[in-house]
C-alpha distance (Angstrom), angle and dihedral (degrees) to the residues before:
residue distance angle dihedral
X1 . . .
X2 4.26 . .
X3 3.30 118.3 .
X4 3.70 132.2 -157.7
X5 4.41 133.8 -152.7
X6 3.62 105.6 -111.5
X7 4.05 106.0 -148.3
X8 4.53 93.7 -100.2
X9 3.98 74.7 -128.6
X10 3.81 92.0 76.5
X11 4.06 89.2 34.3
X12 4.09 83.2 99.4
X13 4.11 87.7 58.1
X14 3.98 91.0 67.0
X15 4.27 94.6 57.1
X16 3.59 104.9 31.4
X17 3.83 98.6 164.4
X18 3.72 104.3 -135.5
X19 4.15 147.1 -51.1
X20 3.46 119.1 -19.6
X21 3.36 109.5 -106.4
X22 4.08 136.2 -173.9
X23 3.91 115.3 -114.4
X24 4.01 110.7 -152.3
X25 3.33 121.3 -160.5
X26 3.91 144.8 174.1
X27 3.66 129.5 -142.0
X28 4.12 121.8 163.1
X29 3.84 92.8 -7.2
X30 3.78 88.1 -52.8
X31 3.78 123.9 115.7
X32 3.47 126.8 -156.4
X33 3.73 143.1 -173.5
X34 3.82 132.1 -138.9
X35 4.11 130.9 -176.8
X36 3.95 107.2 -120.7
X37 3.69 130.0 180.0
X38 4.11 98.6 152.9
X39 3.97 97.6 90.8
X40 3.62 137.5 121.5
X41 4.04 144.1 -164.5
X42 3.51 107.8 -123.3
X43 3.42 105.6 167.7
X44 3.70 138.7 13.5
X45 4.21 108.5 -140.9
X46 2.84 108.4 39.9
X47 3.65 90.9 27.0
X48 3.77 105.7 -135.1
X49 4.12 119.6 -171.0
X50 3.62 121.6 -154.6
X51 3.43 102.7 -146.9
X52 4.63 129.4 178.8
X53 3.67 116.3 -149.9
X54 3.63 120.4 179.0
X55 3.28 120.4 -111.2
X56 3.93 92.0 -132.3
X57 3.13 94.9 57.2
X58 4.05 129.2 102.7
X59 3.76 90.2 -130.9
X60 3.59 92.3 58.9
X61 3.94 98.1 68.6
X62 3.59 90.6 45.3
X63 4.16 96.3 51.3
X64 3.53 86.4 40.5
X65 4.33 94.1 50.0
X66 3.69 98.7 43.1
X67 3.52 108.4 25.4
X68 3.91 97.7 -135.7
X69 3.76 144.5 95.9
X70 3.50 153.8 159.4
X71 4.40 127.8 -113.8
X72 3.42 105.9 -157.3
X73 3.57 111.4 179.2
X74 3.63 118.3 -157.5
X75 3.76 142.1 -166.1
X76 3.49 137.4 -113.4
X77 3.81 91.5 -95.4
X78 3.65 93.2 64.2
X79 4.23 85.4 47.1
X80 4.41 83.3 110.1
X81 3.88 89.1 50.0
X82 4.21 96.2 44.9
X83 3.49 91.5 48.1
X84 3.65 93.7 47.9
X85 3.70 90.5 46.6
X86 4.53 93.7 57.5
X87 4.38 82.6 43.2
X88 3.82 92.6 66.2
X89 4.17 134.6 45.8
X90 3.94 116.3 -128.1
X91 3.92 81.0 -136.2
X92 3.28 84.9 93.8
X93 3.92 110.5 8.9
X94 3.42 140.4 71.7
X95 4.22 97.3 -135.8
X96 4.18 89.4 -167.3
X97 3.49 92.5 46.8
X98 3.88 108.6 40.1
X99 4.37 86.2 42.5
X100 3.60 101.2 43.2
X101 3.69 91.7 -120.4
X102 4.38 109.6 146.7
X103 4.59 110.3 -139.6
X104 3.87 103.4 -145.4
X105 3.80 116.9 -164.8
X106 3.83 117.4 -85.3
X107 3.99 119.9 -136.3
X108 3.67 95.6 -138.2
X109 3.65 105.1 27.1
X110 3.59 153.4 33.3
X111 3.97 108.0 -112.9
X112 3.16 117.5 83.8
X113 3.80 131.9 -103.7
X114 3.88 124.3 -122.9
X115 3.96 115.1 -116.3
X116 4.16 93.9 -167.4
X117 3.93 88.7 58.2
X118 3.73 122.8 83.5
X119 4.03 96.7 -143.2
X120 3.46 134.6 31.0
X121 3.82 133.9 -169.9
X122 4.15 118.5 -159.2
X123 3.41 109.4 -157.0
X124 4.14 150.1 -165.1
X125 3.80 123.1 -153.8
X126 3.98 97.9 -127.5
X127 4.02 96.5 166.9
X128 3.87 127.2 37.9
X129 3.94 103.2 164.4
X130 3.72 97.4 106.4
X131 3.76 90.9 44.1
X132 3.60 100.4 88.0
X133 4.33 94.7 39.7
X134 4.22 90.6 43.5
X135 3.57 116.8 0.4
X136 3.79 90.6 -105.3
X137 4.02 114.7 154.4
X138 4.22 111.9 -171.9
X139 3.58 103.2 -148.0
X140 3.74 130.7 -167.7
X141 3.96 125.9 -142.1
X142 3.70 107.1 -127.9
X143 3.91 89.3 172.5
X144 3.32 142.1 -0.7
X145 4.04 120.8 -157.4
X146 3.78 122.4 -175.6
X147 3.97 129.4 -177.3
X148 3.67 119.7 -136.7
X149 3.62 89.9 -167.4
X150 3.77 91.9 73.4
X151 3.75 103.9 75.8
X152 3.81 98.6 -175.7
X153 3.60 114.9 92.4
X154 3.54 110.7 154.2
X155 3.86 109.2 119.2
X156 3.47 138.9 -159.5
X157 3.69 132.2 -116.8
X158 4.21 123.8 -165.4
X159 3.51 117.2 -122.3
X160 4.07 96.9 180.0
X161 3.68 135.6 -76.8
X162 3.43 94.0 25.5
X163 3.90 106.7 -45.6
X164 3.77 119.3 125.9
X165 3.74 137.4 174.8
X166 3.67 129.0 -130.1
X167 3.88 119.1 -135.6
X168 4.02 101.8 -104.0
X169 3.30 133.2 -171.0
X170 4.01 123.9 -18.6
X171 3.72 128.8 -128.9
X172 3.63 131.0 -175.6
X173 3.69 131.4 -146.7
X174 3.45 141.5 170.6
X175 3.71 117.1 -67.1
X176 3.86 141.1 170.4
X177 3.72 88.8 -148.7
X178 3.03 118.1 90.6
């Protein structure tokens, strides 16, 4: 068997954690939208997400000022509008405007949540120490909504420099979870 050095820049592309998901968030009255695909479960109940948001980025200030936000995870129909969404800043953009995408009111939070995606997560930032070393919010899930009427489910997960995979075929096998 040869093997080859991968570039450690495209180490990240092997263990991509999950789907890529939009993060909404609210600062000032004004929500905003961001593409994220560096998230984790961390726990099961509560459900706690570990979740990386650049420090560049406009989202960051926001999570970081009012401790809330929104998971909206979409499908692989809304793959054009996600990927649109990471290519711009909400600096200077209004993401649910400029994509088409509709913010419904959250029960817990401020941000918005997304109409066009089938499941959506709201949020509370309830740890901050590894923000300031990695980026690293922990949030909490302090509801969960999901609409049967969207039949699509398959998501998408980033592979780097704009490749994704689409959720495939399912298998089941024995588990003691349940």
């Amino acid at each position: 068997m040869t093997h080859r050095d991968l570039p450690l820049g495209k180490a990240y592309q092997l263990l991509e954690p999950g789907p890529t998901v939009l993060l909404a968030t609210a600062a000032r009255g004004r929500p905003n939208l961001m593409t994220m695909s560096w998230h984790m479960m961390m726990e099961f109940e509560p459900p706690l997400i570990g979740c990386v948001v650049s420090g560049g980025n406009h989202s960051f200030a926001a999570l970081r000022r009012t401790k809330e936000c929104v998971i909206a995870v979409p499908s692989v129909a809304l793959a054009e509008q996600v990927v649109g969404v990471g290519n711009c800043s909400g600096r200077d953009t209004d993401k649910f405007a400029r994509f088409g995408l509709t913010a419904l009111p959250a029960a817990t939070v401020k941000p918005p949540l997304i109409a066009e995606c089938f499941a959506n997560l709201e949020c509370r930032v309830v740890n901050t120490r590894m923000v300031n070393a990695f980026n690293m919010f922990v949030l909490e899930v302090t509801k969960a909504w999901t609409d049967p009427a969207l039949k699509e489910r398959r998501m998408i997960h980033h592979h780097g420099y704009g490749s994704f995979a689409v959720d495939g075929e399912m298998i089941r096998l024995k588990s003691r979870m349940r």
